[in-house]
C-alpha positions, 0 to 999 in steps of 0.5 A: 286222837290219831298217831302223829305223822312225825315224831320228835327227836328227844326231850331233855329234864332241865332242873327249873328249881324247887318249891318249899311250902310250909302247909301243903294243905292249900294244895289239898284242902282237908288233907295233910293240913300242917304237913310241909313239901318241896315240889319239884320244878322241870323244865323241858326241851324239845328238839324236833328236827333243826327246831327247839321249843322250850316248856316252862322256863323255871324260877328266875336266874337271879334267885340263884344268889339267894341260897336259902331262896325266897317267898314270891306267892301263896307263901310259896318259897322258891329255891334256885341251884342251877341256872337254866342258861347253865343248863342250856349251854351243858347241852350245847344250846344257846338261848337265841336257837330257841325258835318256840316258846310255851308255858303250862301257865303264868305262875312265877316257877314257870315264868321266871326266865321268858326274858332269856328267849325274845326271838322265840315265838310264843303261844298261850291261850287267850285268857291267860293272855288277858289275865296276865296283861289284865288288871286283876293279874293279882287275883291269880298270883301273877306277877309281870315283871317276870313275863312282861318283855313277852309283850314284844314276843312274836304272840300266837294266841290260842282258842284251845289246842294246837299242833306246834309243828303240824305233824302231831308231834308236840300239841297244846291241850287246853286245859283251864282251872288252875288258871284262866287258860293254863294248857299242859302239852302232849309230845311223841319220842321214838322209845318212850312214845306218847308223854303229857306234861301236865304243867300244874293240872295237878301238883302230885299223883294222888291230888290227880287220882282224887281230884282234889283242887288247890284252894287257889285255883281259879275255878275247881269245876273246870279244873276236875274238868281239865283233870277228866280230859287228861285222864281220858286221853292218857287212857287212850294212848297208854301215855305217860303223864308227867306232873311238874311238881311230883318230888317222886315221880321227877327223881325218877326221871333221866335229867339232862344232858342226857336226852330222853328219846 
């Protein structure tokens, strides 16, 4: 993959909420079986020039009024301590100057606040399209009134990867398995250089290195497929990769207010 011809001004590490799970085995079939886990849940902001495009949007303002939070699928509880509007105003950025909006996939901890941000453009690919509007929405763990007012969001649908501002800078990467069409985004800062924020391609480092597949996934061989590819590219540019719900690796990460460049 060639160097871009921009680059982007900065990302900031939004704070989307936590996962807790009782048995992260359904995660890693086989391994850990009975072991509990908080995962981690980010949310990013990207500033390129006068634009600002928003990755994932977190778990759902309201569940802030729940302290010991809530289970919404695959026995998943979601945690809430910081709203994302709060976050956004910390910074200086209002929901309405977010002209560009995309999600890794459909899953509640990554579609909870999409309501805030109706003049934003958003872009997914067409088969998440279809399952998310379809009618087996269920199958995937997908649960529409969390995403449904996207239906009147300026919609670019999308048949694989695309270049978001033309000049490289931030690229949807295709990369289906976890569910019909989940896509992770490859972005170039200043300082830091390439990132892929791989949304739940994997959920923790070693899950990636060994390939391993939740039990849930909507299809394993795509997903290995997926994982290959990132692998591959990350190789190839020395990128670093970001996994959304690594507890470790996202600890380890500057948090906004302030930017990462």
């Amino acid at each position: 993959m060639t160097e871009p011809s921009g680059i982007l001004d900065c990302l900031y590490v939004l704070d989307g909420g936590e996962a807790h799970v009782e048995d992260i085995s359904q995660w890693s079939p086989g391994v850990d079986v009975g072991r509990p886990r908080v995962f981690s849940g980010n949310v990013y902001l990207l500033r390129h020039g006068t634009d600002w495009m928003l990755w994932d949007t977190g778990l759902e303002e309201p569940l802030i009024t729940e302290p010991g939070g809530k289970v919404f699928a695959h026995e998943v509880r979601g945690v809430l301590t910081r709203t994302l509007s709060s976050q956004l105003d910390e910074i200086g950025v209002n929901p309405a100057d977010i002209g560009h909006l995309a999600v890794s996939h459909a899953h509640f901890d990554h579609v909870g606040n999409t309501r805030l941000f109706p003049h934003a453009t958003w872009y997914v690919q067409r088969p998440e399209h279809a399952a998310m509007f379809g009618p087996d929405f269920e199958r995937y763990g997908f649960l529409p009134r969390l995403y449904d007012t996207l239906r009147h969001n300026e919609t670019v649908l999308l048949d694989g990867d695309h270049d978001v501002f033309g000049d490289g800078s931030v690229r949807i990467l295709s990369t289906p398995g976890h569910t019909p069409g989940h896509q992770s985004l490859l972005v170039w800062l200043p300082r830091a250089g390439p990132i892929v924020l791989s949304g739940d391609l994997a959920h923790f480092r070693k899950n990636f290195v060994n390939r391993r597949v939740p039990a849930f996934n909507a299809d394993a061989e795509q997903t290995r497929a997926s994982m290959d590819r990132i692998d591959a590219l990350v190789n190839e540019l020395e990128a670093q990769l970001w996994i959304n719900h690594d507890y470790r690796q996202s600890a380890t990460l500057r948090r906004s207010p302030t930017p990462v460049r």
